[in-house]
Structure formats: C-alpha cells, structure tokens
py3Dmol code that shows the C-alpha trace and the ligand (Angstrom):
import py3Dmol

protein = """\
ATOM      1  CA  UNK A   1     108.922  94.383  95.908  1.00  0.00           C
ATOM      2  CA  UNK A   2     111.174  96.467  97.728  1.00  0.00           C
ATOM      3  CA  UNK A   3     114.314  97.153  95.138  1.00  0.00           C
ATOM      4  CA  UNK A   4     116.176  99.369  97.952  1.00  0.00           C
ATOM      5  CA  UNK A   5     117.338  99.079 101.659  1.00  0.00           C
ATOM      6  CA  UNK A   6     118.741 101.972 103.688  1.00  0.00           C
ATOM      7  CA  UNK A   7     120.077 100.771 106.742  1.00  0.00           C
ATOM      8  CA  UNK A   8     123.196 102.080 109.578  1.00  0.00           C
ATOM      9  CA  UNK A   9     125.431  99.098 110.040  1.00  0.00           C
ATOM     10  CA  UNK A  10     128.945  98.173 111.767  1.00  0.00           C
ATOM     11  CA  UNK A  11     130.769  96.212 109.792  1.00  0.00           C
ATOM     12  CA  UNK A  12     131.855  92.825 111.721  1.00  0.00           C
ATOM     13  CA  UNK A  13     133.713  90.902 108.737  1.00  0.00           C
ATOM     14  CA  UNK A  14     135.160  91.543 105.265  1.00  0.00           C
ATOM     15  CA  UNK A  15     136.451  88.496 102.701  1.00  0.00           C
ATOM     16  CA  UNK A  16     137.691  88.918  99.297  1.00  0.00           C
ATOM     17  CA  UNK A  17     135.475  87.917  96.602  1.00  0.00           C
ATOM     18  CA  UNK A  18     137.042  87.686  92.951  1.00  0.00           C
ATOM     19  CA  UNK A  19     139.525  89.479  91.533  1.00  0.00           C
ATOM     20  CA  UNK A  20     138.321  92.865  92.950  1.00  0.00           C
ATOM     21  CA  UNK A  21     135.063  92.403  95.288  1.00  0.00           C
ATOM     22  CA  UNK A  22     134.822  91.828  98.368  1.00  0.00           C
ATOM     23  CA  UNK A  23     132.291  90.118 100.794  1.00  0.00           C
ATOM     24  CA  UNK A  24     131.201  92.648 103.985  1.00  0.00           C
ATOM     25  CA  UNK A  25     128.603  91.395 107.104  1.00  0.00           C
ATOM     26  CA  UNK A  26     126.957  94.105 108.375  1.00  0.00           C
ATOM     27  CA  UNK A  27     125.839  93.823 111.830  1.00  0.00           C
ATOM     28  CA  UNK A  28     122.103  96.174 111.897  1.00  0.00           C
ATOM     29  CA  UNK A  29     119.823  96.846 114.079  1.00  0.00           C
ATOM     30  CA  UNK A  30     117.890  93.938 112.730  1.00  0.00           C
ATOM     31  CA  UNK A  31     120.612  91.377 112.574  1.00  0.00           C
ATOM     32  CA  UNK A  32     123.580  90.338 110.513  1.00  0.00           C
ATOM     33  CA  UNK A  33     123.267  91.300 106.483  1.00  0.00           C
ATOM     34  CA  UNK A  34     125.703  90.159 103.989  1.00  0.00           C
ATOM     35  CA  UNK A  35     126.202  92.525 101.238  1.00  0.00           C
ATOM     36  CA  UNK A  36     128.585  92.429  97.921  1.00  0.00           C
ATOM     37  CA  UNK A  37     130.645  95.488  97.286  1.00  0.00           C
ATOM     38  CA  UNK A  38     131.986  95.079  93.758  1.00  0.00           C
ATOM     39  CA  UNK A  39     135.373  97.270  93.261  1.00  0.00           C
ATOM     40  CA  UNK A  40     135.893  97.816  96.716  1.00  0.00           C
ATOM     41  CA  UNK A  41     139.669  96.467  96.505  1.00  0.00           C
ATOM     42  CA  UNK A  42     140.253  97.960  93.619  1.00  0.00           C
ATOM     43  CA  UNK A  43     143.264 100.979  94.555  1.00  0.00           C
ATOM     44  CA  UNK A  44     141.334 104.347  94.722  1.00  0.00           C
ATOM     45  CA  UNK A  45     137.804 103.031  95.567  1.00  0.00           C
ATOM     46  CA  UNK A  46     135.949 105.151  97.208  1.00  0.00           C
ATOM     47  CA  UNK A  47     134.414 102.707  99.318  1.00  0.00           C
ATOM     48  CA  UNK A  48     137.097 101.224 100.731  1.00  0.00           C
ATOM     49  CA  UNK A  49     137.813 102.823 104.299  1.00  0.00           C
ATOM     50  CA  UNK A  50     133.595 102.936 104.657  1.00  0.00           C
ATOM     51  CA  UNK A  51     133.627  98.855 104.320  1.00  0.00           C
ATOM     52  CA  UNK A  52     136.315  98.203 106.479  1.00  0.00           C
ATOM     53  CA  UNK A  53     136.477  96.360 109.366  1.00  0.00           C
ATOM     54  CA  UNK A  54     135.007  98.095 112.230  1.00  0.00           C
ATOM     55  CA  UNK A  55     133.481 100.838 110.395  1.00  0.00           C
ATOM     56  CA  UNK A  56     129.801 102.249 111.032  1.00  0.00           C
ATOM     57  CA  UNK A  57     128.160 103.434 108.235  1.00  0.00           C
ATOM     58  CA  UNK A  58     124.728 104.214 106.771  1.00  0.00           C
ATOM     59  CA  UNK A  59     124.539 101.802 103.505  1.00  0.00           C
ATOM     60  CA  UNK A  60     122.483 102.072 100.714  1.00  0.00           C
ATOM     61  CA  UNK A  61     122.345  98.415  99.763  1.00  0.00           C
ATOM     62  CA  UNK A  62     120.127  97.440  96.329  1.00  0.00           C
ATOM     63  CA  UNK A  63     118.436  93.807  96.765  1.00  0.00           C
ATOM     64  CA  UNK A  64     118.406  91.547  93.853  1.00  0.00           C
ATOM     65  CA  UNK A  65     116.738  88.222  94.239  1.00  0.00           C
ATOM     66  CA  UNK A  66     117.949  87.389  97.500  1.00  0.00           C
ATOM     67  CA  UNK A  67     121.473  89.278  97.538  1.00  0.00           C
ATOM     68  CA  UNK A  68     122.547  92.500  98.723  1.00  0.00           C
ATOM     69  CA  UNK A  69     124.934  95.114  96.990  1.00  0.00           C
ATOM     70  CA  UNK A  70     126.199  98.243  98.120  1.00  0.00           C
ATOM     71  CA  UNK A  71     124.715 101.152  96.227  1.00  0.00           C
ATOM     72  CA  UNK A  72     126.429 103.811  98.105  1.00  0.00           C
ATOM     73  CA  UNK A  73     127.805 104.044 102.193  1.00  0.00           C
ATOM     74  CA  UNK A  74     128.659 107.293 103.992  1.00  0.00           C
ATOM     75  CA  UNK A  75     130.940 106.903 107.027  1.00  0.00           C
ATOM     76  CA  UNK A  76     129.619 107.652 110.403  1.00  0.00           C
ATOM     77  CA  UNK A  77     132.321 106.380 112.392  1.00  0.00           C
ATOM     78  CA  UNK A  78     135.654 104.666 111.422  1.00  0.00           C
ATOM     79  CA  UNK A  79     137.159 104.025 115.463  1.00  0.00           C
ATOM     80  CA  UNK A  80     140.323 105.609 114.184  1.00  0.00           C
ATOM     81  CA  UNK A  81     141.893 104.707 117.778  1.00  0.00           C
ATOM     82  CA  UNK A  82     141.193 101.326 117.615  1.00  0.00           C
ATOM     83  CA  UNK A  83     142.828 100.659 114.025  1.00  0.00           C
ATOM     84  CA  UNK A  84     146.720 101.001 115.597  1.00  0.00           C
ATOM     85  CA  UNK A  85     146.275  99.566 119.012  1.00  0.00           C
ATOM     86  CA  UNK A  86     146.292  95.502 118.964  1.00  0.00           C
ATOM     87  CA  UNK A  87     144.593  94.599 122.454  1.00  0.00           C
ATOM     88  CA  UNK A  88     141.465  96.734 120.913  1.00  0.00           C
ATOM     89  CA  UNK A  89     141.572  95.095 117.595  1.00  0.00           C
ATOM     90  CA  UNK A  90     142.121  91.753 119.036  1.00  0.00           C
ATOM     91  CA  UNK A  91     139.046  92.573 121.543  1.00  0.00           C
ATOM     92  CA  UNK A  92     136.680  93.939 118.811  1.00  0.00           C
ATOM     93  CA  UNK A  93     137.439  91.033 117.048  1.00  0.00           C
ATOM     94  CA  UNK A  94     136.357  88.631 119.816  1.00  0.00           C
ATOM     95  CA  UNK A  95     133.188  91.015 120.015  1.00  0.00           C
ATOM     96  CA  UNK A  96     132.863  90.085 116.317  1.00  0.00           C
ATOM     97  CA  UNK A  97     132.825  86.738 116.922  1.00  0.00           C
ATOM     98  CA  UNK A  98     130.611  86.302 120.019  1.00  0.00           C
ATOM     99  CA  UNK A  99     128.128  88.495 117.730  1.00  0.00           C
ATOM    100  CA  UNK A 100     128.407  86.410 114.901  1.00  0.00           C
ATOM    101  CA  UNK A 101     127.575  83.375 116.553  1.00  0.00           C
ATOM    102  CA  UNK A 102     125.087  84.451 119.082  1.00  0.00           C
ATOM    103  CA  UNK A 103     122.561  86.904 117.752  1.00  0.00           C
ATOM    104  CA  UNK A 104     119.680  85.970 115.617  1.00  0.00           C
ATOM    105  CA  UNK A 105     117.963  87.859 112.865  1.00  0.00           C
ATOM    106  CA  UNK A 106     115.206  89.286 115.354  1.00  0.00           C
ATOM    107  CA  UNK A 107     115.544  92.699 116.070  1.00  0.00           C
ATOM    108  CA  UNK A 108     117.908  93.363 118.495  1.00  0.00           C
ATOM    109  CA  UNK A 109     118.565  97.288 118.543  1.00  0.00           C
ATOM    110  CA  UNK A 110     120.062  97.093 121.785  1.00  0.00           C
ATOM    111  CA  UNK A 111     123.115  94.864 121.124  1.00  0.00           C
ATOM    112  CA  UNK A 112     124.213  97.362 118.184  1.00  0.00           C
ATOM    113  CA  UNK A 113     124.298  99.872 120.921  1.00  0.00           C
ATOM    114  CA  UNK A 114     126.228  97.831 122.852  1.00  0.00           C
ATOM    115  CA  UNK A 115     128.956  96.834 120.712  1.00  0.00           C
ATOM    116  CA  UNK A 116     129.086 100.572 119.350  1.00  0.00           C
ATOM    117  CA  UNK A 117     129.273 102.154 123.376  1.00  0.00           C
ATOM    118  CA  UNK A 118     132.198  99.614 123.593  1.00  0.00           C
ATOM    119  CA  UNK A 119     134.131 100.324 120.126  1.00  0.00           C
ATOM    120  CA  UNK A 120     133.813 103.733 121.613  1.00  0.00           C
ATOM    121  CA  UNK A 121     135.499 103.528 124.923  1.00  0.00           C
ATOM    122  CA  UNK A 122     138.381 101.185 122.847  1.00  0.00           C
ATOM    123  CA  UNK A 123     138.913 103.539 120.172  1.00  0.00           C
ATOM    124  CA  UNK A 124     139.055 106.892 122.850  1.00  0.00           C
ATOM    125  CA  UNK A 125     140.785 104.405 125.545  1.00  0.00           C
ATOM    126  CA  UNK A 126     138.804 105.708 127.946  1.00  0.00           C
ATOM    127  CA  UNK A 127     138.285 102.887 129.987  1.00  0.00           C
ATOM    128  CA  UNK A 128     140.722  99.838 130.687  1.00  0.00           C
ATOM    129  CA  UNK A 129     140.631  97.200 127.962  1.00  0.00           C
ATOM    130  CA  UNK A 130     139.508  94.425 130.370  1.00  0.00           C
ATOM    131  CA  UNK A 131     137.020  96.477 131.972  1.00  0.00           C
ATOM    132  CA  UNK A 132     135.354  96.696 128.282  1.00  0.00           C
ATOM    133  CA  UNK A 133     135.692  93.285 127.651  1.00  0.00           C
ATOM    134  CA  UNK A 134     134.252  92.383 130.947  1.00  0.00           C
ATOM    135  CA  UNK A 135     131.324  94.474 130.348  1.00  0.00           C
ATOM    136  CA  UNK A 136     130.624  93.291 127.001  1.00  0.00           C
ATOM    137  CA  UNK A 137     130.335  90.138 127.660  1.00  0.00           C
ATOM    138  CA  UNK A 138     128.172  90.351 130.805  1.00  0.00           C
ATOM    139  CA  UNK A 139     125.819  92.566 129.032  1.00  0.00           C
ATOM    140  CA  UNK A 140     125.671  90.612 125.785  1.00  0.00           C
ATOM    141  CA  UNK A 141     124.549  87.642 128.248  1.00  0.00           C
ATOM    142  CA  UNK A 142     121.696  89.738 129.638  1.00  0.00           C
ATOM    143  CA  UNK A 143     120.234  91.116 126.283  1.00  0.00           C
ATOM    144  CA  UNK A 144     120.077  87.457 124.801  1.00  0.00           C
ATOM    145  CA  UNK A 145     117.993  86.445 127.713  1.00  0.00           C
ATOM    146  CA  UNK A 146     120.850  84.408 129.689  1.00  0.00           C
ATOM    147  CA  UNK A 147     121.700  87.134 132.520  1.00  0.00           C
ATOM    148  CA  UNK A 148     122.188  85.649 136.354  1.00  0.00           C
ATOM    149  CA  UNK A 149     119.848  86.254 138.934  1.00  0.00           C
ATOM    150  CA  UNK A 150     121.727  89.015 141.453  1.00  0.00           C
ATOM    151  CA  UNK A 151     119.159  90.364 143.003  1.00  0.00           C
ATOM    152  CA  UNK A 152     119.883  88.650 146.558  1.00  0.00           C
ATOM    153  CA  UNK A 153     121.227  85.415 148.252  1.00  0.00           C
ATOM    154  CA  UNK A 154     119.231  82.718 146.925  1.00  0.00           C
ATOM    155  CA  UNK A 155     119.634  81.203 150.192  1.00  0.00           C
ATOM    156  CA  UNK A 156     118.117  83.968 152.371  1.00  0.00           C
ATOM    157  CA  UNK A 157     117.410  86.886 150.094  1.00  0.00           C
ATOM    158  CA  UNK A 158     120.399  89.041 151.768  1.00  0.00           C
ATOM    159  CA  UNK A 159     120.992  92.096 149.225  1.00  0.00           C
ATOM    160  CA  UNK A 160     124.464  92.318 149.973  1.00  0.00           C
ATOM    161  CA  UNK A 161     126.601  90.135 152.015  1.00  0.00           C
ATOM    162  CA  UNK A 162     130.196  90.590 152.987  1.00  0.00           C
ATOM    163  CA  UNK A 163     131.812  87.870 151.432  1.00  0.00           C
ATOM    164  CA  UNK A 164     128.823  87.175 147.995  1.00  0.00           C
ATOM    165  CA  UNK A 165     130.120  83.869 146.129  1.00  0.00           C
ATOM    166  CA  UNK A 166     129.061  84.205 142.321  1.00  0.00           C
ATOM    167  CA  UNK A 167     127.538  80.883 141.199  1.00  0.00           C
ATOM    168  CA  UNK A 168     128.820  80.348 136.947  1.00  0.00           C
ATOM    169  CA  UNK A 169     126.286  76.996 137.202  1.00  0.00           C
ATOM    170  CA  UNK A 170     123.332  78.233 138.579  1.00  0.00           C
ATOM    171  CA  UNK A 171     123.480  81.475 137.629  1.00  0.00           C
ATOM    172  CA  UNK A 172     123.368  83.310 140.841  1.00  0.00           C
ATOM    173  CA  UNK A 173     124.953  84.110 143.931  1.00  0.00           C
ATOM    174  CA  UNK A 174     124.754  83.219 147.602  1.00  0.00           C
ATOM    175  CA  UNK A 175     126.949  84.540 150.856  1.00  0.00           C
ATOM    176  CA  UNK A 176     129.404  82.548 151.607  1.00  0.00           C
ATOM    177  CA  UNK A 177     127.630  80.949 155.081  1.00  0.00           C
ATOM    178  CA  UNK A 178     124.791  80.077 152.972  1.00  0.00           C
ATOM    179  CA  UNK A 179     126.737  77.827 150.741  1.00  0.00           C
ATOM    180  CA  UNK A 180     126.084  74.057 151.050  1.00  0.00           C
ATOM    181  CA  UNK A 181     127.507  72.350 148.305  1.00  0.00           C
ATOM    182  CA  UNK A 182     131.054  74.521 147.101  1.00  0.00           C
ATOM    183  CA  UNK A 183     131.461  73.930 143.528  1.00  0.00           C
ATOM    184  CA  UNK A 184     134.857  74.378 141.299  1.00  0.00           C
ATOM    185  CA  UNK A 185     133.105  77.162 139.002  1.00  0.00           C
ATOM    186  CA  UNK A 186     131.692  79.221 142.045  1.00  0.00           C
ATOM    187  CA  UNK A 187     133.721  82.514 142.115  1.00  0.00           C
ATOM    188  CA  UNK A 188     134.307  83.936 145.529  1.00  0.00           C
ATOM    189  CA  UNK A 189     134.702  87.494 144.922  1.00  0.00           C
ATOM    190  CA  UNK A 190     134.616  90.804 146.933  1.00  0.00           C
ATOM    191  CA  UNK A 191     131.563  92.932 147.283  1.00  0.00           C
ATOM    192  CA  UNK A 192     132.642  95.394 145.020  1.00  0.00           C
ATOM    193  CA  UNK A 193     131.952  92.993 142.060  1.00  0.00           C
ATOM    194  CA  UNK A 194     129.130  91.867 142.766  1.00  0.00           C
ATOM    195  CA  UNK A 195     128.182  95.334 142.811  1.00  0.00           C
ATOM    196  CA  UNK A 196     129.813  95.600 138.817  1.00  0.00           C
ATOM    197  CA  UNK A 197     127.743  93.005 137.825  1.00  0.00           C
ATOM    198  CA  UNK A 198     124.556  94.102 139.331  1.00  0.00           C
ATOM    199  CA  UNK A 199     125.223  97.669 137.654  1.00  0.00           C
ATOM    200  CA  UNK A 200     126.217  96.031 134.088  1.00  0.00           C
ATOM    201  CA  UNK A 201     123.191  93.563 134.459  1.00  0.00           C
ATOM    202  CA  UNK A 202     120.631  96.350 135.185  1.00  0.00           C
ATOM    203  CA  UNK A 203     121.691  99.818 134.356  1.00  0.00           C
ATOM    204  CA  UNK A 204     120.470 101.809 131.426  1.00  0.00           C
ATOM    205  CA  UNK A 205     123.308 101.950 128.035  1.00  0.00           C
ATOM    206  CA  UNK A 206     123.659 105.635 129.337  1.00  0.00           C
ATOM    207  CA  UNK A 207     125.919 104.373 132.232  1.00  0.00           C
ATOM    208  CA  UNK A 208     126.442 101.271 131.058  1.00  0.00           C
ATOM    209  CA  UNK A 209     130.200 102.148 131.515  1.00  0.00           C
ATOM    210  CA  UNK A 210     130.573 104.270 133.955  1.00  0.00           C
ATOM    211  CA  UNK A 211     132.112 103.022 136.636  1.00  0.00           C
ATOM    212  CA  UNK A 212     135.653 101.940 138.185  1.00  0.00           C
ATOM    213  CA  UNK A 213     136.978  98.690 139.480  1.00  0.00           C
ATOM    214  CA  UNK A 214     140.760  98.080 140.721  1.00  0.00           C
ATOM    215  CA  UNK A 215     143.428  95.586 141.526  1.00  0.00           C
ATOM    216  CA  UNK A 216     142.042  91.993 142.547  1.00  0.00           C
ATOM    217  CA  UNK A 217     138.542  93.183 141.864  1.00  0.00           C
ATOM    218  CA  UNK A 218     138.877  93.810 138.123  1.00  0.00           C
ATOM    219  CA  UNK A 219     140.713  90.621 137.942  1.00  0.00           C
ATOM    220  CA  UNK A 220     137.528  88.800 139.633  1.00  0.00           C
ATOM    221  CA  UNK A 221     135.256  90.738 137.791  1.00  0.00           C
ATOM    222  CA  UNK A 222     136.589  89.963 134.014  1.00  0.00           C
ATOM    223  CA  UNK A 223     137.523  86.117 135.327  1.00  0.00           C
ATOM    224  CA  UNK A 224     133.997  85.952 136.409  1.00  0.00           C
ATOM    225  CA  UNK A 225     132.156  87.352 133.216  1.00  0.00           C
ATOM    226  CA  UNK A 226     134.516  84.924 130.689  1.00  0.00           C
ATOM    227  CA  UNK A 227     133.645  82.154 132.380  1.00  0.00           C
ATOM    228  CA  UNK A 228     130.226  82.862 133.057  1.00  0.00           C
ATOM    229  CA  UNK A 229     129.534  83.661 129.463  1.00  0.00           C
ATOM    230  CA  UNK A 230     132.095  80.441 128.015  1.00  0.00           C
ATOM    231  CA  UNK A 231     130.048  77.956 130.753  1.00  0.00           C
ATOM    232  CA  UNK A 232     126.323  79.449 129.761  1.00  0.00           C
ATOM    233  CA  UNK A 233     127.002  79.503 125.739  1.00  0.00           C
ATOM    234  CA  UNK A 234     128.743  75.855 126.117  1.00  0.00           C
ATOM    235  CA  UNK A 235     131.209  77.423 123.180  1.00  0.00           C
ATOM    236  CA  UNK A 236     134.991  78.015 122.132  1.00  0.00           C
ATOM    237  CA  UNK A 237     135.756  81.294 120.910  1.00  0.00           C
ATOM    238  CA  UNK A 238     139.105  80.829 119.146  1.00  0.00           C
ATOM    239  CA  UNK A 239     139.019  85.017 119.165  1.00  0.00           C
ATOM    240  CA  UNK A 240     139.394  84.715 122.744  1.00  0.00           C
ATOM    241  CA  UNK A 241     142.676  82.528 122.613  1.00  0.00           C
ATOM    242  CA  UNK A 242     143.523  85.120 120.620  1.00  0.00           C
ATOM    243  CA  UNK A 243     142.944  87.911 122.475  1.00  0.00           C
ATOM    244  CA  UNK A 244     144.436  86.068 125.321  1.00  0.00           C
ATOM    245  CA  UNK A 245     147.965  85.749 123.435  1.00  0.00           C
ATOM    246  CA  UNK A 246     147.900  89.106 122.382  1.00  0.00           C
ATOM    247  CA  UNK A 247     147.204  90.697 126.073  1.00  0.00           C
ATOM    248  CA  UNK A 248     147.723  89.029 128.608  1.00  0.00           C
ATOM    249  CA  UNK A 249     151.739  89.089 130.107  1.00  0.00           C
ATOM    250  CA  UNK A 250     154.140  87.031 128.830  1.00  0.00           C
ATOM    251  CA  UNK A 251     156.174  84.692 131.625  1.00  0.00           C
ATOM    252  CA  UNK A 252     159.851  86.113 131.769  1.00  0.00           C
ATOM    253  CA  UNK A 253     162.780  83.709 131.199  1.00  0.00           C
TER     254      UNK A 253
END
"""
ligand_1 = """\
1
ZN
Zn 122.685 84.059 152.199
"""
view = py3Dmol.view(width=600, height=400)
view.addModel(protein, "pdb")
view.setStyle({"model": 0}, {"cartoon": {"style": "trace"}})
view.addModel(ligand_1, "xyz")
view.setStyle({"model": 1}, {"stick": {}})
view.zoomTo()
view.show()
C-alpha cells in the first residue's frame, strides 16, 4: 500500500481546522486532493506561505487510511502580484470556484495548465483582467467537453461572415441573414470576436493568451463567454457576484 504521494498542486481553498491546523484542497493534475496540514497556523510555521491560497507547490503528502497530510511542500510559485491587487484575487477566486464545482477526479492535466497560464498573466498583469477572465472561462468550457461549434455558419457553412451572431443556446453561430428564429441569448457581435473565440477554443496553451481585443469587442467577447458558460453549466457562481462588485464601475451620484 502506497504510504507516500508526491504530487505539484495549486492550492484552491484553505479552512481552519482546530486550534492550529488547517484544511488545504489541492487542485493536481489528477483532480482536487484534500490534505491536513497540522501547525500550519501556528506563528513561525514554516509551511505557512507554501499552503496559502493561490500557491503552487510540490507536496509531499503521507496517506493514512483514507486522509492526506502534508509531510513536507516546497514553493514553486506564490503569484506574489496577485496577493495585493483585489480584481485578481476576486477573479482567481471565481476560478476557484468554477474549478471546484466543475472538474472531476479524472485526469485532467490540461485544466491545471490553464488555471496556472492565467494566475500568471494576473499576477505579472500582463494582460487585461477581463480578457483573462474571458479566456478562462471559454477554455474551461472546451476542456470539459462543452465548447461551441465555430467552425462555420450552421446555416450555410460560411467561415466568416460580416456580421457572425453567437448562439449561447445552441452552441454555435450563424450570420446574421441566416438567422430565422432571433433569440434573447443570441449575441450579435463583431467579427473580431468571433475570431477570439475561435482562437481560445482551438489554439494550443502556448498562445492560449496571446492576443488583443479592444473597446466594444472585449466587452462582447467577456459578455459572451459569462453567459455562455452560466447558460451551459445551468449554475450560480456567488464568486462571480463577487467579482462583479469588486470590478465592475460604480454608478456616480
Ligand atoms: Zn450563414
């Protein structure tokens, strides 16, 4: 029986447990593990920034019966630039969240990447918060097997058409002369993101991020990918009221 586990994990929740333990989920490669870190609050441990929220870490965890306790954790990447900024913490948060309640214990290597690539460009700001959150979720869609069929026009297979409408219920898109039945999800965006979405759908995590969208189309694009994801997973992310609060601008008095 295997006494031992070495595994790299990000850590996607932390609760107090007793007087000086706390509780830590560690989102792997493999799924979510939770694992017991005795001491961890107590002032001085030296496990305590490594078992924070948001940290990634390679954790030595020892199994007994069917718990897990940390043995020993080395730090392989804390997101320093996240930890002071609270649109990023309020958006890894949300990531958190959709994470917790949509991934399964099946392998799923590529959805660690995922959140990791975006922690990244949070932590380094180098790309717009939005534009991370829109990707995140759009991606997170496609790598649990619910992504929308871009490829062409349902209607007759055009590849790009001047004015594409983005179909939340069905999943796809069509041009807008194609369209019989308009419906109050459809999106009716400009080419440019349906371009965004066909390049977050289907390019490798190498370039996952790199690209640029302004003005009205980054406001389609991320209105588009929340409601696409929040109509598909039929769910209520109270993260995402959250994040909501915290970002978007206030109405002046
Ligand atoms: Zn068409």
């Amino acid at each position: 029986m295997q006494t031992h586990l070495n595994i790299k994990g990000l850590v996607i929740r932390e609760t107090a447990f007793q007087d000086a333990d706390k509780i830590i989920e560690l989102f792997t490669e493999d799924g979510i593990r939770t694992v017991r870190v005795r001491s961890a609050r107590k002032p001085g441990s030296k496990y305590a920034a490594v078992t924070q929220l948001f940290s990634y870490g390679e954790f030595c965890l020892r199994c007994s019966g069917d718990r897990l306790f940390l043995d020993s954790a080395v730090s392989l990447n804390l997101f320093f630039g996240i930890r002071n900024d609270l649109d990023a913490l309020a958006l890894a948060s949300y990531f958190a969240e959709l994470i917790r309640r949509t991934v399964t214990n099946q392998p799923q290597p590529q959805l660690l990447r995922l959140y990791l690539l975006a922690l990244h460009h949070l932590s380094e700001h180098s790309r717009p918060v939005p534009l991370v959150k829109a990707i995140f979720e759009l991606r997170l869609m496609t790598e649990i097997g619910m992504m929308p069929n871009l490829v062409c026009c349902q209607e007759c297979m055009t590849y790009l058409p001047k004015h594409p409408i983005l179909r939340i219920r069905f999943a796809d898109f069509v041009c807008r002369e194609c369209r019989a039945m308009p419906d109050s999800k459809d999106r009716d965006v400009p080419q440019a993101v349906l371009l965004a979405a066909r390049h977050v759908v289907f390019s490798e995590f190498d370039r996952l991020f790199q690209f640029r969208l302004k003005g009205r189309s980054a406001d389609a694009f991320g209105e588009y990918t929340e409601q696409y994801l929040l109509h598909q997973l039929g769910m209520h992310f109270p993260t995402l009221d959250f994040y909501h609060e915290q970002c978007d601008p206030q109405p002046e008095f």
